[in-house]
KEPA-955102 format. One record per residue (C-alpha): x negated, y, z. Coordinates in steps of 0.25 Angstrom, whole numbers, plus 5000, padded with zeros to 4 digits. Layout:
N
XYZ ...
//
This chain:
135
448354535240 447654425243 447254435257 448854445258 448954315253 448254255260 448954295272 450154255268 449654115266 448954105280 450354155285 451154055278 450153945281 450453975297 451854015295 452253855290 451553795306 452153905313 453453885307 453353735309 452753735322 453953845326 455253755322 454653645329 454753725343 456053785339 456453625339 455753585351 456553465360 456653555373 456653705379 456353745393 456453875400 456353915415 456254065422 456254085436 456054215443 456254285456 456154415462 456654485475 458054465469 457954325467 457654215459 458054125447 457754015439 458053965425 457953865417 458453815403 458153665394 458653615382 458253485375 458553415362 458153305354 457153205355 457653155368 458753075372 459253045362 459353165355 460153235366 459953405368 460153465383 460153595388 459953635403 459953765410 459853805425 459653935433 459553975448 459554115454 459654175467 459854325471 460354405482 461554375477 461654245478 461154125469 461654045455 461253915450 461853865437 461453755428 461853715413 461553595406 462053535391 461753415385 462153345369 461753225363 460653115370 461153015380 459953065389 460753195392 462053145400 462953145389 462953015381 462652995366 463153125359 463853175371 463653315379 463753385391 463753535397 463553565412 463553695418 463453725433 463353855441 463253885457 463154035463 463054055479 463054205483 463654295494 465054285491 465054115489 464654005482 465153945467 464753825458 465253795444 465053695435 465453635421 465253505414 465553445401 465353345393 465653255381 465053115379 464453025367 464452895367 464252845382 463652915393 464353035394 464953105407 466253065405 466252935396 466252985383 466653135386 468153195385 468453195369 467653035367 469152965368 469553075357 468353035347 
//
């Protein structure tokens, strides 16, 4: 009984760190990821990053990109969001959404893109975004 006691205070007495140190990194400012691989089939590369807080502001952006080649052909695409901070494109409040892809293979070529965006108070893409005249 009391060699159990004693465990249970030495776990509770490194469960209160570990659970401290635990939610700081579950609120960490930033995230990073990159792969790349390639093989006799090809090759591709990715890559993702969000951010928040403590920065500009107080803006948050996400970003993601991809490239791969093939036998086939090759694809490329890109996507990138971006809320709050004026050091993110968008103006005080405002946001933005950007997507773009691109394929070239044997049978031809494409592209495709999308943008949109919505502005705080100055410094937006568009003066203000589509709906600031409504508010």
């Amino acid at each position: 009984m009391h060699k159990m006691l004693k465990r249970t205070i030495a776990a509770a007495a490194v469960a209160a760190p570990m659970t401290m140190a635990l939610s700081g990194l579950a609120s960490a400012d930033t995230y990073g990821q990159t792969s790349q691989h390639a093989g006799v089939d090809g090759a591709m590369s990715s890559s993702q990053q969000a951010s928040t807080g403590g920065h500009d502001n107080g803006g948050a952006s996400y970003d993601q990109n991809w490239q791969q080649a093939g036998p086939n052909g090759a694809n490329s695409g890109s996507v990138h969001s971006s809320t709050g901070g004026s050091g993110h494109g968008v103006g005080n409040g405002g946001a933005s959404y950007n997507q773009n892809s691109q394929h070239a293979g044997p049978d031809g070529a494409s592209s495709s893109g999308t943008h949109a965006s919505t502005g705080g108070s100055g410094g937006s893409h568009h003066g203000g975004g589509l709906l600031s005249s409504l508010l």
